[in-house]
C-alpha positions, 0 to 999 in steps of 0.5 A: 939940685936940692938947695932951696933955700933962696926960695920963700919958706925955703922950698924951690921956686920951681920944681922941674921933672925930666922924663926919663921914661923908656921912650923919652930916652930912647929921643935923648933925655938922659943926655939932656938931664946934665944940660939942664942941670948945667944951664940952671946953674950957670943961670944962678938958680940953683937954690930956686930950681928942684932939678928931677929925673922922673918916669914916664910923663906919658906923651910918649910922641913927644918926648924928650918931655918935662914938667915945670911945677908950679904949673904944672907947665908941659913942655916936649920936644926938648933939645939943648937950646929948648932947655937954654930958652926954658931956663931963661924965660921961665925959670929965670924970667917967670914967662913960659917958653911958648914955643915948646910948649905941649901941644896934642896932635889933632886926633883923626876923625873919620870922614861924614857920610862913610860908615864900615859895613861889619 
């Protein structure tokens, strides 16, 4: 999607990046990059939202993952109702969809008082 002319000084309001990184694909985000293009212009952003295919976003764990700029906003764990939420509270409502938001995994930590002997 690259008409932009609704968007002030005629760029997109939004530019979207959809991992289409070997790990992300193989989660489903080649399937998910027509759904989203689909419920951006069922939304009527089309001249506000850059839809792009990009590579790896590196958080491979979490794919499928996207990047919302301006932001940039991380998003992962992506299906086809994540994408409709997105689409309607950020792109469309300007809100970010907390709930699929990037969020790291707690790293391990080894436990006080044990240590490897070598």
């Amino acid at each position: 999607m690259t008409d932009r002319s609704d968007a002030p000084g005629g760029g997109a309001a939004y530019r979207v990046h959809l991992c289409l990184g070997p790990n992300c694909t193989a989660r489903g985000s080649r399937a998910l990059l027509p759904l989203l293009e689909a419920a951006v212009a069922r939304a009527g952003l089309g001249g506000r939202v850059e839809v792009l295919a990009t590579t790896c976003r590196d958080r491979c764990d979490y794919g499928p993952s996207m990047n919302v700029y301006p932001g940039p906003v991380f998003y992962n764990l992506l299906d086809e109702g994540a994408l409709e939420e997105i689409v309607a509270r950020h792109l469309a409502g300007g809100e970010v969809a907390d709930e699929w938001l990037f969020r790291p995994k707690p790293a391990r930590t080894k436990p006080a008082g044990r240590s490897r002997v070598p």
